[in-house]
TIVO-2410 file (N, C-alpha, C; in nm, 3 decimals):
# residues 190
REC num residu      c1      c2      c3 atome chaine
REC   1      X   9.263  11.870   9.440     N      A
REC   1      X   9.168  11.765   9.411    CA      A
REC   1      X   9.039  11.787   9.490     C      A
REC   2      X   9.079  11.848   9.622     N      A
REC   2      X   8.929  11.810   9.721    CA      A
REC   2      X   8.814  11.956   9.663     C      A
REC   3      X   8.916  12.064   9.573     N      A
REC   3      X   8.845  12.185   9.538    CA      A
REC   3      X   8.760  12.130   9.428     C      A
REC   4      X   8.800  12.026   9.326     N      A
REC   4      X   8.682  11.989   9.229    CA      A
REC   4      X   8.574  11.921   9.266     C      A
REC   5      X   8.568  11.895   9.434     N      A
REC   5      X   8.453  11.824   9.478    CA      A
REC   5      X   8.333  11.979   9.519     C      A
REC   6      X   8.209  11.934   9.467     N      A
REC   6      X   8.164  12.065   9.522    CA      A
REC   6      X   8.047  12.057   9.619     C      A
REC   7      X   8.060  11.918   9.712     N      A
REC   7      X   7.962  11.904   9.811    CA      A
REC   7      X   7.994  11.732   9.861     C      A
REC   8      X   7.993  11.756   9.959     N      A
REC   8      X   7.996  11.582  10.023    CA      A
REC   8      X   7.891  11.547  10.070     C      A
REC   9      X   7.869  11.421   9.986     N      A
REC   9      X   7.738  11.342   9.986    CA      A
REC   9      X   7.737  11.230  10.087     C      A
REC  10      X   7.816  11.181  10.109     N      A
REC  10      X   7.842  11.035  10.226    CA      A
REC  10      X   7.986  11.101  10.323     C      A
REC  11      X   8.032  11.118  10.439     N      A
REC  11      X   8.148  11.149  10.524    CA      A
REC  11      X   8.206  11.002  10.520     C      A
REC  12      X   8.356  11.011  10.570     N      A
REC  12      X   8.420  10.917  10.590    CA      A
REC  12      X   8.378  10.836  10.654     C      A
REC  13      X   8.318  10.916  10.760     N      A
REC  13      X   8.263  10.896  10.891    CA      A
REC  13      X   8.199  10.781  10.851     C      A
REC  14      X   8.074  10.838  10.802     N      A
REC  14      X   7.955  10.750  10.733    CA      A
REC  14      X   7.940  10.572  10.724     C      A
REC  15      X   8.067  10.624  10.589     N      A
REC  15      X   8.099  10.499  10.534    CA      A
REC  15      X   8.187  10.430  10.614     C      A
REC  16      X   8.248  10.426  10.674     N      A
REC  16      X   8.352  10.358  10.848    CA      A
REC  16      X   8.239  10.299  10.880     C      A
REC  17      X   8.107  10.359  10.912     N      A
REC  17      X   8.080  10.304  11.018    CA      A
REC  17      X   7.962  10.222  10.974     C      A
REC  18      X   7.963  10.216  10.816     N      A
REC  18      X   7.882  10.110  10.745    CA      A
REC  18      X   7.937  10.020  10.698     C      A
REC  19      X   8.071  10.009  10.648     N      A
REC  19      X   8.134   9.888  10.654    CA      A
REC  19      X   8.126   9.823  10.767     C      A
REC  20      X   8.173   9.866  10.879     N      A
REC  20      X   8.211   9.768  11.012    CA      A
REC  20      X   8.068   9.683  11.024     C      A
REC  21      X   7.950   9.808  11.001     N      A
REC  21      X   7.814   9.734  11.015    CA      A
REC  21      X   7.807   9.604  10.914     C      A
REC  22      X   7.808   9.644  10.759     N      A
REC  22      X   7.847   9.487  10.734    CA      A
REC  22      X   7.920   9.383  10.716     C      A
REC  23      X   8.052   9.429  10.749     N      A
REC  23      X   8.152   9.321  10.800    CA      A
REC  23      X   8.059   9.268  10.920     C      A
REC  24      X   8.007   9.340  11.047     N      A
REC  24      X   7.956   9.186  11.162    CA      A
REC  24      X   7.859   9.113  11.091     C      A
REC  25      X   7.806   9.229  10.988     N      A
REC  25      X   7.690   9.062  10.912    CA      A
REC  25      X   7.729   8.991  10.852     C      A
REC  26      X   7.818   8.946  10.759     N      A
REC  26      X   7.899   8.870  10.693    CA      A
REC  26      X   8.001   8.786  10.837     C      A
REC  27      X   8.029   8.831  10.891     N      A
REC  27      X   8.067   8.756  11.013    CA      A
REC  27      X   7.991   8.652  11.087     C      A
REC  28      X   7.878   8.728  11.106     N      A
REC  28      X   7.765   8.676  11.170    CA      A
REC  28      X   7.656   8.521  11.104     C      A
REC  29      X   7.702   8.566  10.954     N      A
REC  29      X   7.617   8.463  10.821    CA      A
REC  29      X   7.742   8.396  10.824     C      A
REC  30      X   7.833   8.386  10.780     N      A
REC  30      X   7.909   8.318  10.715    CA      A
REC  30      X   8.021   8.229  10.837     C      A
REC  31      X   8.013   8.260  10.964     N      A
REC  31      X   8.054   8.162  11.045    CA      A
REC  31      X   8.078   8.035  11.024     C      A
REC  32      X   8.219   7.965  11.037     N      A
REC  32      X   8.261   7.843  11.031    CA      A
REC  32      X   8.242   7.781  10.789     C      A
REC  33      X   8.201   7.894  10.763     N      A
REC  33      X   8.189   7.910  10.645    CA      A
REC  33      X   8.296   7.928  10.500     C      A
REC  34      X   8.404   7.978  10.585     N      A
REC  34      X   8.552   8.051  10.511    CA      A
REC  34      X   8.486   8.096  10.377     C      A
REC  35      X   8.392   8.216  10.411     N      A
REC  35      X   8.340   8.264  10.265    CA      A
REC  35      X   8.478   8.328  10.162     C      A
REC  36      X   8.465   8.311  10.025     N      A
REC  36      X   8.543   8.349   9.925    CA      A
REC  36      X   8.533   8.463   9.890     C      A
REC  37      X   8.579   8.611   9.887     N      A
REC  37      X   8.521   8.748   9.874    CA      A
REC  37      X   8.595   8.757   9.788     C      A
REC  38      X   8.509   8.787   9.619     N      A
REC  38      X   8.569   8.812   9.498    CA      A
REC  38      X   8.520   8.953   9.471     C      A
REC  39      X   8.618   9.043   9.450     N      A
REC  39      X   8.593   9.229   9.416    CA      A
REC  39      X   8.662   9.208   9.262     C      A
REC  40      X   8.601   9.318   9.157     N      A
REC  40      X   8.632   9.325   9.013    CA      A
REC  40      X   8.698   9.474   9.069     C      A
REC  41      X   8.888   9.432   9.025     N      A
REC  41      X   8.953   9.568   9.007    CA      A
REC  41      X   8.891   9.659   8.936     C      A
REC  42      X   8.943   9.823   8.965     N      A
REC  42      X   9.021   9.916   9.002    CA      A
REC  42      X   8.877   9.935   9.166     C      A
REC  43      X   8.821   9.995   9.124     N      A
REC  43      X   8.679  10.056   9.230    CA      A
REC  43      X   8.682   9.970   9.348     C      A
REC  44      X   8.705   9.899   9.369     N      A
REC  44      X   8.682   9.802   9.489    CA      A
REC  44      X   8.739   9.812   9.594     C      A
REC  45      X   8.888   9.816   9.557     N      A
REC  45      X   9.005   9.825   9.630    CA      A
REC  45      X   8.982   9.838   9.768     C      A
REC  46      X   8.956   9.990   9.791     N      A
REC  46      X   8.879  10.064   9.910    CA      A
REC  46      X   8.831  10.023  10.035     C      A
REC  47      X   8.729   9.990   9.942     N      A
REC  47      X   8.605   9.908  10.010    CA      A
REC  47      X   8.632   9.769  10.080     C      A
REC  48      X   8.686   9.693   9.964     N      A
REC  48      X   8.719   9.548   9.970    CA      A
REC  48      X   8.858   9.573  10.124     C      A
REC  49      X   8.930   9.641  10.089     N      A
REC  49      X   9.049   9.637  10.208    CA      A
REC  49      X   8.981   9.674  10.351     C      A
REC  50      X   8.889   9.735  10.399     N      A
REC  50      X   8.812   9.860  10.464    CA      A
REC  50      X   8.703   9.660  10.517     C      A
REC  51      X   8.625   9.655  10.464     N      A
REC  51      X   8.559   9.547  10.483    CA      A
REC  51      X   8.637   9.460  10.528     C      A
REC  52      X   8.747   9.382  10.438     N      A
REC  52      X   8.854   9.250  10.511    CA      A
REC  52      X   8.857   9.270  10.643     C      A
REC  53      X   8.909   9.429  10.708     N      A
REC  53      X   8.964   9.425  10.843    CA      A
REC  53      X   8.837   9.428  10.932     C      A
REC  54      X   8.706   9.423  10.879     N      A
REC  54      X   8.600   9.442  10.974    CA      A
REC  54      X   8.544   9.308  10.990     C      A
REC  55      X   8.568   9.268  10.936     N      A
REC  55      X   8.559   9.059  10.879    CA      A
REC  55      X   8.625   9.038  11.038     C      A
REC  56      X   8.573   8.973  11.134     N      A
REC  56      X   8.626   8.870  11.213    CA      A
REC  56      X   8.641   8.707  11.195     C      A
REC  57      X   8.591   8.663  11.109     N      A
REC  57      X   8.610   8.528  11.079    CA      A
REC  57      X   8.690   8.482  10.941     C      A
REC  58      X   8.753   8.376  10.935     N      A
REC  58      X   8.836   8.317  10.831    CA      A
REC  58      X   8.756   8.371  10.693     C      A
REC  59      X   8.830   8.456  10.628     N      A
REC  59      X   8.796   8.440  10.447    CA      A
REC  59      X   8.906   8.461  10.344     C      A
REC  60      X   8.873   8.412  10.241     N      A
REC  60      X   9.014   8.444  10.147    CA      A
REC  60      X   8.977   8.504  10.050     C      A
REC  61      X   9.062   8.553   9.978     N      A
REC  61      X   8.994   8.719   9.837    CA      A
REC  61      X   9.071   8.678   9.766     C      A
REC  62      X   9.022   8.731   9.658     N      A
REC  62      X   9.065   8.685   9.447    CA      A
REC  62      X   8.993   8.807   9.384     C      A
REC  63      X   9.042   8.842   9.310     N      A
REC  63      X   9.030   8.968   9.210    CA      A
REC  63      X   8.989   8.898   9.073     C      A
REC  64      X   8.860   8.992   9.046     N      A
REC  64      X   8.878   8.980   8.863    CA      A
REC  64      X   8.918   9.167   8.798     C      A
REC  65      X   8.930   9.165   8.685     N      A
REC  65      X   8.947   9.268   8.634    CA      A
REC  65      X   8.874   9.196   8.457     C      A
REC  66      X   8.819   9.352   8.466     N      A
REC  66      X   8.732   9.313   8.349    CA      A
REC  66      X   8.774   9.465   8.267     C      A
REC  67      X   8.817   9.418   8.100     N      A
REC  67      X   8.910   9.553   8.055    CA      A
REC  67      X   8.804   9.644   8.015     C      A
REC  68      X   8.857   9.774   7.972     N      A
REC  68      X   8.745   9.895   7.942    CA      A
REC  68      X   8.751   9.841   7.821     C      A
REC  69      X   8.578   9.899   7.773     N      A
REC  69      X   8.503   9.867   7.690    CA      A
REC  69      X   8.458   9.978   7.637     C      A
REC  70      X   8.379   9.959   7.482     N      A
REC  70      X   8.299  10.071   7.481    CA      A
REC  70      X   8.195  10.132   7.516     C      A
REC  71      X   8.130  10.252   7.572     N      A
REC  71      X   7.960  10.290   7.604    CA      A
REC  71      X   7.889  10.196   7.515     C      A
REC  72      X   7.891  10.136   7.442     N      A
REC  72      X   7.798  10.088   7.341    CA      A
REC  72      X   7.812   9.932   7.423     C      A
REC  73      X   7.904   9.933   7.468     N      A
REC  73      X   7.961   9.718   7.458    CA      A
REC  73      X   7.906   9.751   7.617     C      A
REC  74      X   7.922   9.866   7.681     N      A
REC  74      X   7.880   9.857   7.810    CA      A
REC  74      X   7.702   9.823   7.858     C      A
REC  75      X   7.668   9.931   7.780     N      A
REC  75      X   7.526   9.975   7.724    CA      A
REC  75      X   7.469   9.769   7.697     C      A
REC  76      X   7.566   9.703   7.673     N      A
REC  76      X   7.464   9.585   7.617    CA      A
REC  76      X   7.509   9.483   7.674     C      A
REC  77      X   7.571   9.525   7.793     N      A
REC  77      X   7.647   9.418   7.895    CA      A
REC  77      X   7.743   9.328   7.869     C      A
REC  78      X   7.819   9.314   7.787     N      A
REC  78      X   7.929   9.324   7.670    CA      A
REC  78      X   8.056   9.307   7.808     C      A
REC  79      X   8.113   9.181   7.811     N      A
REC  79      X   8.238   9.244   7.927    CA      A
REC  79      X   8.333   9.147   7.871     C      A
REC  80      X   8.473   9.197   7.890     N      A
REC  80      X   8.595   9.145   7.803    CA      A
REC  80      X   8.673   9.110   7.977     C      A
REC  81      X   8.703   8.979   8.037     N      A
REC  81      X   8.782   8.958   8.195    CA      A
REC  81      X   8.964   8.950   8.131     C      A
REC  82      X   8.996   9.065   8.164     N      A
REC  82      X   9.129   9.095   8.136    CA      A
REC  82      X   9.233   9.025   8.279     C      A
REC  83      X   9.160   8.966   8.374     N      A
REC  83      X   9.215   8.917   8.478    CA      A
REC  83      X   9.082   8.790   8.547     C      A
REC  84      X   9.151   8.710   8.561     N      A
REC  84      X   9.004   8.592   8.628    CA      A
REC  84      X   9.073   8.576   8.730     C      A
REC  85      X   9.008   8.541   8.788     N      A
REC  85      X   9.025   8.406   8.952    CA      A
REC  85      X   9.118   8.306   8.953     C      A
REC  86      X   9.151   8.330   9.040     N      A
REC  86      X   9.279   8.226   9.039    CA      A
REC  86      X   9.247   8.110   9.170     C      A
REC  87      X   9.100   8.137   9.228     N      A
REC  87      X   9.085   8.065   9.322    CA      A
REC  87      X   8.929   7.968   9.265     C      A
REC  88      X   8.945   7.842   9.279     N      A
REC  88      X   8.825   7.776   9.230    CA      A
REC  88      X   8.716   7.762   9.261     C      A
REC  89      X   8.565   7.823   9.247     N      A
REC  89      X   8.504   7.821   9.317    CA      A
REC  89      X   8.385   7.712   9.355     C      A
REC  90      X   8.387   7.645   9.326     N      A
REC  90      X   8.330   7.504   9.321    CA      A
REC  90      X   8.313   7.471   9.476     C      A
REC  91      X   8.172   7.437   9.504     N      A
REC  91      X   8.186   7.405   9.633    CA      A
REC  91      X   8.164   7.517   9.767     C      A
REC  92      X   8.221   7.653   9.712     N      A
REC  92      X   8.266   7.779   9.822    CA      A
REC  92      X   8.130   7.840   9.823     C      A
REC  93      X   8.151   7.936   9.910     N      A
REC  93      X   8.006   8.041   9.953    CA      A
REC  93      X   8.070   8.148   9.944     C      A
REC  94      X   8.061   8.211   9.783     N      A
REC  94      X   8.103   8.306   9.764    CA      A
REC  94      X   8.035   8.470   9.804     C      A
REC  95      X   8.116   8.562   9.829     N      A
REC  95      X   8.039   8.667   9.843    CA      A
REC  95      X   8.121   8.766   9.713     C      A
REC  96      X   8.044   8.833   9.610     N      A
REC  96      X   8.086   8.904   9.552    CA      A
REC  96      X   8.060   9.046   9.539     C      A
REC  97      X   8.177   9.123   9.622     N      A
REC  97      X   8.171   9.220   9.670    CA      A
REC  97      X   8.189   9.314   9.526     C      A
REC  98      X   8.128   9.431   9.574     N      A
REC  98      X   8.084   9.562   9.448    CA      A
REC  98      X   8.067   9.714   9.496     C      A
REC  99      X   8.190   9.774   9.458     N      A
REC  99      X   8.204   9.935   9.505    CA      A
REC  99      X   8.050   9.992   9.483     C      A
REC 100      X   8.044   9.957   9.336     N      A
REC 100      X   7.876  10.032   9.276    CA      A
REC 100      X   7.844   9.982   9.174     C      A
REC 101      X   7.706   9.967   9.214     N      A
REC 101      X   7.581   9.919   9.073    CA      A
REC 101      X   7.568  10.013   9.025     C      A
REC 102      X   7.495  10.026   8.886     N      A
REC 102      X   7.474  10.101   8.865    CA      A
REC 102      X   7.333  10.039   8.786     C      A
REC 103      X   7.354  10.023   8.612     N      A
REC 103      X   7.277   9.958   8.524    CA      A
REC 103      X   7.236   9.791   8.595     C      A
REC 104      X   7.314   9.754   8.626     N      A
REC 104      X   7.358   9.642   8.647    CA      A
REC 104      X   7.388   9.495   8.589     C      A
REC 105      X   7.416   9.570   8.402     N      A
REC 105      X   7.448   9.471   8.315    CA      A
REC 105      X   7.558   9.420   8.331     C      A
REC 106      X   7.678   9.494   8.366     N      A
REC 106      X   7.811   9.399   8.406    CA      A
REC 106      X   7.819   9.306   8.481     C      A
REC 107      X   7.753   9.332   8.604     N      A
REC 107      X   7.744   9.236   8.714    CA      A
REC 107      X   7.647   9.145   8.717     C      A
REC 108      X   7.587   9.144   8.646     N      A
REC 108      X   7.455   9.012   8.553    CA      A
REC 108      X   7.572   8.950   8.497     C      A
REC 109      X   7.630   8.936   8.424     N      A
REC 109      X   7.677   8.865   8.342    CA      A
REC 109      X   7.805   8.823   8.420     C      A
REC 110      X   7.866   8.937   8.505     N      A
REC 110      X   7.978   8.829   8.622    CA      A
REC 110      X   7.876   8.713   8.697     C      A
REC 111      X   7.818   8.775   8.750     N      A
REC 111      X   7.733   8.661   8.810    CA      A
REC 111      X   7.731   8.531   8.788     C      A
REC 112      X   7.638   8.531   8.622     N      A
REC 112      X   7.655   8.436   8.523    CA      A
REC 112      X   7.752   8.338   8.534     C      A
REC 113      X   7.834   8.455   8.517     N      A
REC 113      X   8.022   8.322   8.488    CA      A
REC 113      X   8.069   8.299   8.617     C      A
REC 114      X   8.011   8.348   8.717     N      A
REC 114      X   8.090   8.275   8.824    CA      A
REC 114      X   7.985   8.169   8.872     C      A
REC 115      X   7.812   8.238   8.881     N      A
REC 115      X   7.747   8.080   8.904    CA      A
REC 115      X   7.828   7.940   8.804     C      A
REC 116      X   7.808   7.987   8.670     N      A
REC 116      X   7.842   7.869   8.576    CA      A
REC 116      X   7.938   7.735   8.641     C      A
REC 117      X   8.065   7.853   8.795     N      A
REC 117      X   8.153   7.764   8.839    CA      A
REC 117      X   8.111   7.668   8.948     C      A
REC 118      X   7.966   7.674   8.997     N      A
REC 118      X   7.940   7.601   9.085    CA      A
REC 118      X   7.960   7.592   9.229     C      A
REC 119      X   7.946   7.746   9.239     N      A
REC 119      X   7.973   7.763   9.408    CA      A
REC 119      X   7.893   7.725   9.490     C      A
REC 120      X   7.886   7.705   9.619     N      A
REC 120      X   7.798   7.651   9.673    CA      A
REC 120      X   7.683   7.747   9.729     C      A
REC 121      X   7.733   7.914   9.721     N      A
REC 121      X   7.646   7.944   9.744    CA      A
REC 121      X   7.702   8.094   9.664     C      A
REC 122      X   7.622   8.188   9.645     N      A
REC 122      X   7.667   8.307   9.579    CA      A
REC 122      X   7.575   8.431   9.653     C      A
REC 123      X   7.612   8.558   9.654     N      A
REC 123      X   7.547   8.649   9.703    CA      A
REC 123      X   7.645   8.810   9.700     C      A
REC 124      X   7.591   8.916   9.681     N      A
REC 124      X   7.603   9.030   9.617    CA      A
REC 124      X   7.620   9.107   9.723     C      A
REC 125      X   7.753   9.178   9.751     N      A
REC 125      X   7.756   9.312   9.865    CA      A
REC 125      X   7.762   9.416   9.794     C      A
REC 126      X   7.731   9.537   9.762     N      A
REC 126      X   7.767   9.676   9.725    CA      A
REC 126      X   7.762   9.761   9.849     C      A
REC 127      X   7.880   9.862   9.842     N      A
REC 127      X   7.879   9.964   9.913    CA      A
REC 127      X   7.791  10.084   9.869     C      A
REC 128      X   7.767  10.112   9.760     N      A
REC 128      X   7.687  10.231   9.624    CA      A
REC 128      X   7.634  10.177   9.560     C      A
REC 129      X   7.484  10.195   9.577     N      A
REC 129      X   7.355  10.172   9.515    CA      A
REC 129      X   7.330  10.235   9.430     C      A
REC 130      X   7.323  10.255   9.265     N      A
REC 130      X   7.217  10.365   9.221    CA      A
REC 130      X   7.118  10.297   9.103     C      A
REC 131      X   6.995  10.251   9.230     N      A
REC 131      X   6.905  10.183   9.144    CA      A
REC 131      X   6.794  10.277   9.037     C      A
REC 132      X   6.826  10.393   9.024     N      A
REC 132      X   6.737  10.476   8.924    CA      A
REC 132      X   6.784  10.407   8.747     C      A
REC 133      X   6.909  10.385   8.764     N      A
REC 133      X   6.933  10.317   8.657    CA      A
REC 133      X   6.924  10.203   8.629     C      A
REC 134      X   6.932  10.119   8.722     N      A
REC 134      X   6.918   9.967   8.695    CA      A
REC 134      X   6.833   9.915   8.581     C      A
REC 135      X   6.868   9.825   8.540     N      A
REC 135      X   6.804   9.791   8.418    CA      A
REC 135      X   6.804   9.623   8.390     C      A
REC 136      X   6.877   9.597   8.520     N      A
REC 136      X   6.829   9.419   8.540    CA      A
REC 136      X   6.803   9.422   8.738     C      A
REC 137      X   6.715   9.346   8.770     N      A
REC 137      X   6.678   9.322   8.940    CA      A
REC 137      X   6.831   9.247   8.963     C      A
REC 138      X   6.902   9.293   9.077     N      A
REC 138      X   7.003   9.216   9.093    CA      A
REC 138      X   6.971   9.205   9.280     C      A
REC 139      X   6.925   9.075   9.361     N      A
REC 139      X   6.924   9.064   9.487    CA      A
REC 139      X   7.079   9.115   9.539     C      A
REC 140      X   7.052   9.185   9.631     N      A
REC 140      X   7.170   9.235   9.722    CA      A
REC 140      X   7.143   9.171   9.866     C      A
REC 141      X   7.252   9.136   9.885     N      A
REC 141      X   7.248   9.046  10.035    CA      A
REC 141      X   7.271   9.162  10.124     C      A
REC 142      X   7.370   9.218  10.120     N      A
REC 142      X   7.432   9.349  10.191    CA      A
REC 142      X   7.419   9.479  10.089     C      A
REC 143      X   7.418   9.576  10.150     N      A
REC 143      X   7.407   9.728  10.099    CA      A
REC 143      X   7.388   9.795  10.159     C      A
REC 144      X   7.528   9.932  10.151     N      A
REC 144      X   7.581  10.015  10.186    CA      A
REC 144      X   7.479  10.186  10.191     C      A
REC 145      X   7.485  10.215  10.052     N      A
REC 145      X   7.416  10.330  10.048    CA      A
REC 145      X   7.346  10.342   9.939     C      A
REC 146      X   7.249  10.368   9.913     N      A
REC 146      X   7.151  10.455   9.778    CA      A
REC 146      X   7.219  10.532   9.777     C      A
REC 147      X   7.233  10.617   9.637     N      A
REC 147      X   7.336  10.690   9.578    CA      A
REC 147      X   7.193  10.802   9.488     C      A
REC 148      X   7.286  10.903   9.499     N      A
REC 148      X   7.144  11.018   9.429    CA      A
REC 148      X   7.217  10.971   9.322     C      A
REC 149      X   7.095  11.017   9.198     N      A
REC 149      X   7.119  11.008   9.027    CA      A
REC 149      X   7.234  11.100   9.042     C      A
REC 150      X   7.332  11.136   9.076     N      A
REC 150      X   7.477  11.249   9.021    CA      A
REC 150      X   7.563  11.175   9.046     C      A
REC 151      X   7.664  11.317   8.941     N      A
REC 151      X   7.796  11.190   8.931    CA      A
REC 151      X   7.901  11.240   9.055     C      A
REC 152      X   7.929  11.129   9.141     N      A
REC 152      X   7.994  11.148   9.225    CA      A
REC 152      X   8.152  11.060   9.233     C      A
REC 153      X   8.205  11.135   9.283     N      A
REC 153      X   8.355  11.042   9.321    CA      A
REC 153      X   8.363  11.033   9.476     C      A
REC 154      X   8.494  10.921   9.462     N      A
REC 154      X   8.589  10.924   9.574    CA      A
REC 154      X   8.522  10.761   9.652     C      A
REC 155      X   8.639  10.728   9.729     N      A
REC 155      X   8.616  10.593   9.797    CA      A
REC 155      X   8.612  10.503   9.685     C      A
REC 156      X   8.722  10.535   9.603     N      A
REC 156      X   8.724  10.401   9.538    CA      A
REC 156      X   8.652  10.453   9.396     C      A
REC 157      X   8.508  10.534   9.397     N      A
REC 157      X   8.437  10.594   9.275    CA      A
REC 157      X   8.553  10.694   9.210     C      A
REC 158      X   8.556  10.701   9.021     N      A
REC 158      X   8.647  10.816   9.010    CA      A
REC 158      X   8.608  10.860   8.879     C      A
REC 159      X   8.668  10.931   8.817     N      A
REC 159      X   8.628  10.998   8.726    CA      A
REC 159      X   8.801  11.023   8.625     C      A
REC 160      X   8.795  10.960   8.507     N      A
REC 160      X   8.903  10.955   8.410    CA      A
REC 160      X   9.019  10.940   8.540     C      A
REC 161      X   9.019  10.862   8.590     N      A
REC 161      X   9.103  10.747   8.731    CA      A
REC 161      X   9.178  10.863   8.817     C      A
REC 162      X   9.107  10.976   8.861     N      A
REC 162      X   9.088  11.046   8.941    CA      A
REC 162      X   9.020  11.055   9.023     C      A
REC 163      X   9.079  11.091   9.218     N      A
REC 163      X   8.944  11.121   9.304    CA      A
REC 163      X   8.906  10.984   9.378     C      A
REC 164      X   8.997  10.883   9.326     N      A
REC 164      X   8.925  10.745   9.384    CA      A
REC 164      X   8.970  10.743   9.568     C      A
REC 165      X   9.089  10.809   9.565     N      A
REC 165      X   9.127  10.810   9.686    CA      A
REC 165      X   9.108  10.900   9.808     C      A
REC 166      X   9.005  10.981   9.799     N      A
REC 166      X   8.959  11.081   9.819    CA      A
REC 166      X   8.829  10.962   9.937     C      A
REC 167      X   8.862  11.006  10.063     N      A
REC 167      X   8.771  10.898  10.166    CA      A
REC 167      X   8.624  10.942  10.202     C      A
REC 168      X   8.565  11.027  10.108     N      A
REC 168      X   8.437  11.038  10.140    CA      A
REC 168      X   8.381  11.040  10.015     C      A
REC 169      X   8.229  11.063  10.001     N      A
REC 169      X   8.170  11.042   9.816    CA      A
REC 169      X   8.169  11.178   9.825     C      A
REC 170      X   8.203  11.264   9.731     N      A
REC 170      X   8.149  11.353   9.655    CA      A
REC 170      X   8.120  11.412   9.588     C      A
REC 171      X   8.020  11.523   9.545     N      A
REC 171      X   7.994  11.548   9.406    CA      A
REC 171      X   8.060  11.648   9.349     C      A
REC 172      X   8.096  11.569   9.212     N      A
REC 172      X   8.238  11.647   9.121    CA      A
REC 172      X   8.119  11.818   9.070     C      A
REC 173      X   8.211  11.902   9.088     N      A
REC 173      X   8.214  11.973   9.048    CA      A
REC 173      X   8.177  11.995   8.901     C      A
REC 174      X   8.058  12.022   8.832     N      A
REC 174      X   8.016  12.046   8.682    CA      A
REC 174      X   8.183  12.134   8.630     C      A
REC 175      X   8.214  12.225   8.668     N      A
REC 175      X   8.335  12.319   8.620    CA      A
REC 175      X   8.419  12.187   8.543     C      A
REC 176      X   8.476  12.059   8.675     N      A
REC 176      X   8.545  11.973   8.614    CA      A
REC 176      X   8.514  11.927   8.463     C      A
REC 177      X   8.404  11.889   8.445     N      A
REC 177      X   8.312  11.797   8.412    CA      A
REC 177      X   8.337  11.862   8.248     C      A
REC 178      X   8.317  11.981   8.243     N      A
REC 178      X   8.323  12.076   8.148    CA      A
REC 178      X   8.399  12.115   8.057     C      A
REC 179      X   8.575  12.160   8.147     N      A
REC 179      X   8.672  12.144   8.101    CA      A
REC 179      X   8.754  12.057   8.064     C      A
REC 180      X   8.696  11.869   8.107     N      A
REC 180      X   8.709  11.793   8.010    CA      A
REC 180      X   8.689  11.795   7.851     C      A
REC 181      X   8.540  11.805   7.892     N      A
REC 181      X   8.462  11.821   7.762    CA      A
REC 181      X   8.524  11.851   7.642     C      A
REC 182      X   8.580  12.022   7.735     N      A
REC 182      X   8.596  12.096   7.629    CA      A
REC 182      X   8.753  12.065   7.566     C      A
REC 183      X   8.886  12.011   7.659     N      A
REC 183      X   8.958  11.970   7.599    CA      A
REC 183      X   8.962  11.878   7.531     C      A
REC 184      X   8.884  11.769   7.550     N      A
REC 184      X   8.857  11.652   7.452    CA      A
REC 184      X   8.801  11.709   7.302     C      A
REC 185      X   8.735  11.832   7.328     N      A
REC 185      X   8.652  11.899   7.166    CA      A
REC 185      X   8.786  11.944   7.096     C      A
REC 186      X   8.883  12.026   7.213     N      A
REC 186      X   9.006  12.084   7.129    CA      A
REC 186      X   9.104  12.014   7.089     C      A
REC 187      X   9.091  11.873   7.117     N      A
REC 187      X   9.225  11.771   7.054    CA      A
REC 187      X   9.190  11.740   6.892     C      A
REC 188      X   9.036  11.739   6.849     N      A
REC 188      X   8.970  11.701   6.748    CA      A
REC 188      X   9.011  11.569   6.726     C      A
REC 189      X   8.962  11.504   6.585     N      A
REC 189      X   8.931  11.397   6.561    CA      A
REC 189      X   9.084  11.309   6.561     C      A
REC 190      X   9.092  11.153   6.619     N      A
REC 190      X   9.223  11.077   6.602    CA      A
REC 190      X   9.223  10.988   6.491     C      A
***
C-alpha cells in the first residue's frame, strides 16, 4: 500500500501536532460550553478520534453518513443522509467537524439541515483544505492544512476505500490511478 504512495505531502508528525493545536482552541472557545462535535462518516473517523483525545473539556459526538451519489448529484450538491443524528441539536454549540472540503456543495447543504435544527451556535473545523475548487465561501472556524490541487490519500482521505489508514497524506501514485482506469475499460459496459 505505502509503494502506491509516490511522495508525502503532510508527515504524521505534521498532522499530530495540528490537531493537538486545534483541540486547545476548541478547548479554549468552547469552555463550560459541552460543544456537540458532529463528523459525516467514512473520512472523519481519523481525525474526529485524533481531535476527541486532544479536547480537554466536556463534549459529546454523533455521526451523520450521507450515501454515495452520483458525479452529477455531487456536482449539484445533491446529498441523500443514509444515517442522521441521533443527538438534538436545538439549543447546543455545535462544531461540525470535516476531514476535507473540497467544492464545498455537500457541506453547504449539511450546514443548511443542521442550522434548520436550531443550534445555538454552529461552526466548521476541517483538517484538508482544497480551496482551488471551492465553489461556495464556507467560514472555517478551525483549519488544519491547504491541500495542493492533487489527488492525495491517507488519514482518513482514500481512494475506491483504500489508503484511508495510512497516517500521513500522500500523493497516490498516477501508475495506481491508471490501472484502475484501465480495468474498469476491461470489464466493459453493465
Amino acid at each position: 500500500m505505502q509503494a502506491d504512495v509516490r511522495e508525502i505531502v503532510i508527515s504524521s508528525e505534521e498532522i499530530q501536532r495540528r490537531v493537538r493545536e486545534i483541540g486547545k482552541q476548541i478547548s479554549n472557545d468552547y469552555v463550560y460550553k459541552n460543544p456537540l462535535l458532529v463528523g459525516v462518516l467514512k473520512g472523519v473517523l481519523f481525525f474526529m478520534a485524533d481531535l476527541l483525545r486532544a479536547i480537554d473539556i466536556p463534549v459529546t459526538v454523533d455521526f451523520i453518513a450521507v450515501s454515495n451519489y452520483s458525479a452529477e448529484a455531487r456536482n449539484q450538491g445533491i446529498v441523500h443522509l443514509a444515517k442522521d443524528l441521533e443527538t438534538p441539536l436545538a439549543g447546543r454549540h455545535v462544531i461540525f467537524i470535516e476531514d476535507v472540503i473540497d467544492t464545498g456543495l455537500t457541506l453547504n447543504y449539511l450546514l443548511r439541515n443542521l442550522r434548520a435544527r436550531q443550534p445555538a451556535s454552529l461552526e466548521v473545523c476541517v483538517l484538508f483544505n482544497k480551496p482551488e475548487h471551492r465553489l461556495i465561501n464556507i467560514p472555517l472556524k478551525y483549519k488544519g492544512f491547504d491541500l495542493p490541487d492533487r489527488f492525495v490519500v491517507g488519514y482518513g482521505l482514500d481512494y475506491q476505500e483504500k489508503y484511508r489508514n495510512l497516517p500521513y497524506i500522500g500523493l497516490l501514485d498516477a501508475r495506481v490511478l491508471k490501472e484502475h482506469t484501465e480495468n474498469e475499460k476491461g470489464r466493459g459496459p453493465k
